[in-house]
Backbone as JSON Lines, residues from 0, in Angstrom:
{"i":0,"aa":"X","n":[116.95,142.11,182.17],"ca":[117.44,143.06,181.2],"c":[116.38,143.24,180.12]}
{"i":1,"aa":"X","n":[115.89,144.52,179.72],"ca":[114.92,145.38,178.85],"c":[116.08,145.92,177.71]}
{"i":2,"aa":"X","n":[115.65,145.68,176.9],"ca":[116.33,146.29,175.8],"c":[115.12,146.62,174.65]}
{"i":3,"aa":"X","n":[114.74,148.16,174.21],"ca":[114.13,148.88,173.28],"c":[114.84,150.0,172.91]}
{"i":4,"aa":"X","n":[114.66,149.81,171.4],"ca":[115.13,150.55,170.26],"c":[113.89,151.83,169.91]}
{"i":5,"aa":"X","n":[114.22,153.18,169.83],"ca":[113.6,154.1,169.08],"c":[113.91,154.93,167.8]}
{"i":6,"aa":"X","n":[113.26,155.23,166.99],"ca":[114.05,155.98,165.89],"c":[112.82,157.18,165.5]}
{"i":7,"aa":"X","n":[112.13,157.69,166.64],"ca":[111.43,158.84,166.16],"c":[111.58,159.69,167.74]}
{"i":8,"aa":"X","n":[111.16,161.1,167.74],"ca":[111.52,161.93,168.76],"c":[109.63,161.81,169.19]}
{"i":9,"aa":"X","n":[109.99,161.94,170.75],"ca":[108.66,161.89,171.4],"c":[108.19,160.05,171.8]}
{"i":10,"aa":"X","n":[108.76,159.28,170.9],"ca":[108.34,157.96,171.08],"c":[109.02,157.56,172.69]}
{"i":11,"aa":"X","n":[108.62,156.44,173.4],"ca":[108.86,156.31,174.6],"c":[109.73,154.34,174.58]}
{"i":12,"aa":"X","n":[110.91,154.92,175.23],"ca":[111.49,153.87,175.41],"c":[111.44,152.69,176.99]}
{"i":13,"aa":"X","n":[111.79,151.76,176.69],"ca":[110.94,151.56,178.46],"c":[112.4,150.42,178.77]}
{"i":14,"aa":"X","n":[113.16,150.82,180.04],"ca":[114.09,149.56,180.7],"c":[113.92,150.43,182.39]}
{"i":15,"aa":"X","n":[114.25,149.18,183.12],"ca":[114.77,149.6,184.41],"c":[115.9,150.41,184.9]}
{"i":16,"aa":"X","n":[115.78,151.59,184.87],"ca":[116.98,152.35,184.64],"c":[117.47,152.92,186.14]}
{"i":17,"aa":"X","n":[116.58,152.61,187.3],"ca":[117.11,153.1,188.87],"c":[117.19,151.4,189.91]}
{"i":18,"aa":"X","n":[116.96,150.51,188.52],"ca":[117.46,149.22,189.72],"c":[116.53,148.63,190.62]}
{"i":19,"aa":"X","n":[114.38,149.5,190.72],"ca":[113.94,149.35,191.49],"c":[113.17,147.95,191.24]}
{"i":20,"aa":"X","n":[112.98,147.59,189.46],"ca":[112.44,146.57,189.01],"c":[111.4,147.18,188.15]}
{"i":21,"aa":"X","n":[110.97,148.42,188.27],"ca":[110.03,149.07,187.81],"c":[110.49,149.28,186.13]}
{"i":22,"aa":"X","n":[109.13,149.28,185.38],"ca":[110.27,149.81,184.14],"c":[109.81,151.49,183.99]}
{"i":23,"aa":"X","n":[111.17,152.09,183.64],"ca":[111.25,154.23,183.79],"c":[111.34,153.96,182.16]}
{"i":24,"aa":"X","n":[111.25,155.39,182.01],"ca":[111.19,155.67,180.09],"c":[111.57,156.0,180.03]}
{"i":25,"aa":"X","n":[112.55,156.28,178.49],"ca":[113.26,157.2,178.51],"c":[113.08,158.12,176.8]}
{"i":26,"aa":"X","n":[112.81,158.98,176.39],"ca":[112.54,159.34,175.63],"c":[113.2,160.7,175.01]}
{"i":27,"aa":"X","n":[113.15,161.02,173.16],"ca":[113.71,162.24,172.97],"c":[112.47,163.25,173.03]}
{"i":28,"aa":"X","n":[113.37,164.9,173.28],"ca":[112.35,165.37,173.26],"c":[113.04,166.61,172.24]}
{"i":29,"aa":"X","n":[112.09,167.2,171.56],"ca":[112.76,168.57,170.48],"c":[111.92,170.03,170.9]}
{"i":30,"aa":"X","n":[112.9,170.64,170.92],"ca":[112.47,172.02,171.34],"c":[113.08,172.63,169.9]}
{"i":31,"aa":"X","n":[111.84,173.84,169.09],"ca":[111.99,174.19,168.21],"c":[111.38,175.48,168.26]}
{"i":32,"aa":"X","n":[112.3,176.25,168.66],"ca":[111.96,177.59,169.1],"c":[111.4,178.57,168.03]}
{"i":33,"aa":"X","n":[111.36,178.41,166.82],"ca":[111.06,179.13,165.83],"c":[111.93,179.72,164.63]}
{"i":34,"aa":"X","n":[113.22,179.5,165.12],"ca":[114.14,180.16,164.45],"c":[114.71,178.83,163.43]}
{"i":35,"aa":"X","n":[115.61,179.32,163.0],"ca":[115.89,178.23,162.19],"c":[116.95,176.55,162.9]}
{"i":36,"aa":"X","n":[117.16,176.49,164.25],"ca":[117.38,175.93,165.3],"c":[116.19,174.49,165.59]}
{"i":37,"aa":"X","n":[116.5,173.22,165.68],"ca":[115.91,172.2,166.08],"c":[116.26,171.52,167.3]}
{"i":38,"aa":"X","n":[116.41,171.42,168.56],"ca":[117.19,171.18,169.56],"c":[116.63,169.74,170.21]}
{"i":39,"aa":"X","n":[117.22,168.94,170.16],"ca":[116.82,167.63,170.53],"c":[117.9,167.13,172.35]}
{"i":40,"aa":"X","n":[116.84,166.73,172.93],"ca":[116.94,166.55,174.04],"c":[116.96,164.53,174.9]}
{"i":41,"aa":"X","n":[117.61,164.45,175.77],"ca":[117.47,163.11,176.08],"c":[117.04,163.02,177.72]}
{"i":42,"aa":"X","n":[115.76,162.38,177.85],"ca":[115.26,163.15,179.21],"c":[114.56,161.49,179.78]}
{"i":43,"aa":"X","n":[114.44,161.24,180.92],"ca":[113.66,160.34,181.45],"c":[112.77,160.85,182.29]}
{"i":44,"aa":"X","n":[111.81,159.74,182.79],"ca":[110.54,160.03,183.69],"c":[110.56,158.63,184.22]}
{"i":45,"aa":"X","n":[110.81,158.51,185.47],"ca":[111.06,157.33,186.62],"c":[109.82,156.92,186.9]}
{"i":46,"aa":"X","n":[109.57,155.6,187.06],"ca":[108.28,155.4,187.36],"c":[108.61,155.41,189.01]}
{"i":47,"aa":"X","n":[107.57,155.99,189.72],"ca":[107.21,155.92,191.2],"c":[106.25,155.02,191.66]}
{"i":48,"aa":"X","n":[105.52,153.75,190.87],"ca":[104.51,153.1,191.42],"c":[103.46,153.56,190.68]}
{"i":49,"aa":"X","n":[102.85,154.98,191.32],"ca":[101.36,155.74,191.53],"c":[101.76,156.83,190.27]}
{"i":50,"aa":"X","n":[103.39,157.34,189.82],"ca":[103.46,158.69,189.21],"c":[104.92,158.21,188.23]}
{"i":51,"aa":"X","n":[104.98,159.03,187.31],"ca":[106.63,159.0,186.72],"c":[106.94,160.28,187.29]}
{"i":52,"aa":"X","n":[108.59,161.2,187.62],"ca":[108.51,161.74,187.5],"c":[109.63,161.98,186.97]}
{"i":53,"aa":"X","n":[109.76,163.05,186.19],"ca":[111.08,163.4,185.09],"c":[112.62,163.86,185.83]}
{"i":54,"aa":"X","n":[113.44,163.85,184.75],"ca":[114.85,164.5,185.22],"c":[114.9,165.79,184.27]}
{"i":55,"aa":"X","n":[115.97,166.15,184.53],"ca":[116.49,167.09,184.15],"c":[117.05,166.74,182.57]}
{"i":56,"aa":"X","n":[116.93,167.25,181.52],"ca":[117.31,166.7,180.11],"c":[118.61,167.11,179.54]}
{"i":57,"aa":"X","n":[119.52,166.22,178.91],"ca":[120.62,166.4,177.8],"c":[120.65,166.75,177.07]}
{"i":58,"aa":"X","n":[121.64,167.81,176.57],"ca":[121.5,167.97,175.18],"c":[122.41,167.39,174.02]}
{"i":59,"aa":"X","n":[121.35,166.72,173.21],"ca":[121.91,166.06,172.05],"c":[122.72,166.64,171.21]}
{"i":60,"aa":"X","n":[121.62,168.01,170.51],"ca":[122.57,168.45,169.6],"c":[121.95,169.27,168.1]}
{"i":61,"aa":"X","n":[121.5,170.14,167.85],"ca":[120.88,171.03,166.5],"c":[120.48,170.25,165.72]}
{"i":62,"aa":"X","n":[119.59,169.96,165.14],"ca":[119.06,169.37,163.69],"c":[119.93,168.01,163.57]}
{"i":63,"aa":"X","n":[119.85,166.95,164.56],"ca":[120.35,165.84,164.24],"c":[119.22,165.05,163.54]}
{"i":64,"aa":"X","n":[119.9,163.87,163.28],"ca":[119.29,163.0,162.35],"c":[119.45,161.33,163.19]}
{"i":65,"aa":"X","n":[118.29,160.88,162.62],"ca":[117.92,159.67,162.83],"c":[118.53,158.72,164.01]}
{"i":66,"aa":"X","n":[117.6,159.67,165.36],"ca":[118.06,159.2,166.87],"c":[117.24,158.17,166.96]}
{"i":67,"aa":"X","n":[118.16,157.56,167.74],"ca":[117.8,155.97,168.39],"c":[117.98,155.51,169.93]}
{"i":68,"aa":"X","n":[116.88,155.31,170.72],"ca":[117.34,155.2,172.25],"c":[117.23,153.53,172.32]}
{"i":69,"aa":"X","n":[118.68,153.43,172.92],"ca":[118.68,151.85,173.68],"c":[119.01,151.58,174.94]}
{"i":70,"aa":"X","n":[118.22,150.87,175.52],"ca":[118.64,150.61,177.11],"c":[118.62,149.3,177.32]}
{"i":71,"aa":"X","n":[119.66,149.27,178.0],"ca":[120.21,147.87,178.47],"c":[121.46,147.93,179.38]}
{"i":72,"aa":"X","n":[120.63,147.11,180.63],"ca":[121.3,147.03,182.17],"c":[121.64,148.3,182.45]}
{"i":73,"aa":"X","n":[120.4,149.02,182.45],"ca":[120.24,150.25,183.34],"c":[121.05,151.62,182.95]}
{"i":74,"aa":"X","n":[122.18,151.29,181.47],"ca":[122.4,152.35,180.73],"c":[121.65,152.56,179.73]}
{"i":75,"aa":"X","n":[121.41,153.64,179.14],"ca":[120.87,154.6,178.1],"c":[122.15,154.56,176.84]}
{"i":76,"aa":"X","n":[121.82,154.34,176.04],"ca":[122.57,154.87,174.6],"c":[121.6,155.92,173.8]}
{"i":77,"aa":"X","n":[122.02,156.65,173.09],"ca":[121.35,157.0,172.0],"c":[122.52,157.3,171.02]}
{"i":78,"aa":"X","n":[122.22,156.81,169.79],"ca":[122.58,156.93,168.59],"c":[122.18,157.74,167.57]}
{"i":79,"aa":"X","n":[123.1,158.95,166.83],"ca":[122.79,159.76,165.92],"c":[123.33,160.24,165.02]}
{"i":80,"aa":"X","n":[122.85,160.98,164.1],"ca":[123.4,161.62,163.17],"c":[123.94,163.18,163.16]}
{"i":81,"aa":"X","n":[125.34,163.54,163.38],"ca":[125.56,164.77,163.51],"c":[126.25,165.18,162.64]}
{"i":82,"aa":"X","n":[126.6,166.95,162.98],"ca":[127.97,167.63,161.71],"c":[128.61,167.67,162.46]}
{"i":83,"aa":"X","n":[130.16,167.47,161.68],"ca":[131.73,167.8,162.41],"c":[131.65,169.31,162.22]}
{"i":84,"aa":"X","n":[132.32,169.9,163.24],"ca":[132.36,171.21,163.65],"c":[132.56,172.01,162.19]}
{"i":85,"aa":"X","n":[133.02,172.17,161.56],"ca":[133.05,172.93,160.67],"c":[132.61,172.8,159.35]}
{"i":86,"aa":"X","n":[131.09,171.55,159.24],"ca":[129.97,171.49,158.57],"c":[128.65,172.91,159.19]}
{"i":87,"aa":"X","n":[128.31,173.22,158.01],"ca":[127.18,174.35,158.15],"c":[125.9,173.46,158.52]}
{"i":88,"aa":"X","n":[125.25,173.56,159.19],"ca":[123.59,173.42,159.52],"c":[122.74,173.08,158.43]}
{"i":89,"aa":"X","n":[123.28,173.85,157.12],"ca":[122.54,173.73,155.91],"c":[122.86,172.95,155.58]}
{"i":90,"aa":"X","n":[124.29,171.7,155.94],"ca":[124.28,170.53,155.41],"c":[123.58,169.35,156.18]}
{"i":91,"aa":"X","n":[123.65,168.17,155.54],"ca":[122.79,167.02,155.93],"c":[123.67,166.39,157.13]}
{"i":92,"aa":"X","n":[122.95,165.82,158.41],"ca":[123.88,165.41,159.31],"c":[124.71,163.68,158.74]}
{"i":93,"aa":"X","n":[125.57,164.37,158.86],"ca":[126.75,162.28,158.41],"c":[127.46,161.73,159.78]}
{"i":94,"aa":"X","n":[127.64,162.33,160.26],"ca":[128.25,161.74,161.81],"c":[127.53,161.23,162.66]}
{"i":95,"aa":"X","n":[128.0,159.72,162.6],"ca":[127.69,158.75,163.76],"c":[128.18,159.37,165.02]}
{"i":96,"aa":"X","n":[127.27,159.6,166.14],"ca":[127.72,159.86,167.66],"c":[126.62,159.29,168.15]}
{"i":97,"aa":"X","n":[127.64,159.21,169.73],"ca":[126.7,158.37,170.25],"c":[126.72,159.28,171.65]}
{"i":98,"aa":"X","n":[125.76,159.32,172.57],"ca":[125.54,159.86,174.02],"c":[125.01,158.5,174.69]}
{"i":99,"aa":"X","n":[125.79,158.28,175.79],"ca":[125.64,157.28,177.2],"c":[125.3,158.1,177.97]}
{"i":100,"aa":"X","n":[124.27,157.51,178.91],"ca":[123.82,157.94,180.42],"c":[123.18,157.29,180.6]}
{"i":101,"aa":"X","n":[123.38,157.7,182.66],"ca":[123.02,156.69,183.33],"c":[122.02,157.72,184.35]}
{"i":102,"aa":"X","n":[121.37,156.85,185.31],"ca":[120.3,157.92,186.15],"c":[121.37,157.69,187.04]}
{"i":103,"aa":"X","n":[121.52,158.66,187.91],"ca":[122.14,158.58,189.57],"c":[121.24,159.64,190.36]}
{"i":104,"aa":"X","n":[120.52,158.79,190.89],"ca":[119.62,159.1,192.15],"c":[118.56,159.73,191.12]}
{"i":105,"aa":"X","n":[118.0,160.73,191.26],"ca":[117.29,161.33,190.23],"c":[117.73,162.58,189.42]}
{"i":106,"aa":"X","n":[118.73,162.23,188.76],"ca":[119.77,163.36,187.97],"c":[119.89,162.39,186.89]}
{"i":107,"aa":"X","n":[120.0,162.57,185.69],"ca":[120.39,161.75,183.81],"c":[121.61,162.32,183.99]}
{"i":108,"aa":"X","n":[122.82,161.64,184.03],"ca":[123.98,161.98,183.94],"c":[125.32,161.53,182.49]}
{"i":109,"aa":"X","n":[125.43,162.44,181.37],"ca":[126.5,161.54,180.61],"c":[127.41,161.06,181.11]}
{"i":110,"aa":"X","n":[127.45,160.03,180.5],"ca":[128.93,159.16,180.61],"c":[130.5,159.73,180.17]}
């Protein structure tokens, strides 16, 4: 069992997440299209030996705040800061949420 903590987007988290012994990463990623929109993503890249290669990515959630990836025994957590639905964007994120997933086969699937 691998257990690493992240608290910046792009940083790379590392546990055995397909069971092979290998350690896969798992990392955030932000797409920021230009508009006033920040889109944060939860994506892995499997190690193959010779190559990683990626999944398909989650979406976290608009202008969250202070994400954290943990893995341990082959699940994914991430921890964050969001708004309850009928907070504006222009406010600061206060909501603790959390997103679980697991890899199945080569698909990132929430819990």
């Amino acid at each position: 069992m691998m257990e690493r903590t992240s608290v910046r987007n792009g940083s790379l988290v590392h546990g055995d997440l397909d069971g092979d012994g290998d350690q896969d990463v798992a990392l955030l990623l932000t797409n920021d299209p230009g508009g006033s929109g920040t889109f944060s993503y939860l994506a892995v890249a499997v190690n193959n030996g010779d190559k990683y290669e990626g999944t398909d990515a989650l979406f976290l959630g608009d202008r969250i705040g202070s994400p954290a990836i943990t893995i341990r025994d082959g699940l994914i957590q991430v921890d964050f800061l969001d708004r309850p639905d009928s907070v504006s964007f222009g406010d600061a994120p206060t909501l603790h949420r959390v997103v679980k997933a697991k890899l199945e086969g080569r698909q990132l699937k929430q819990l």
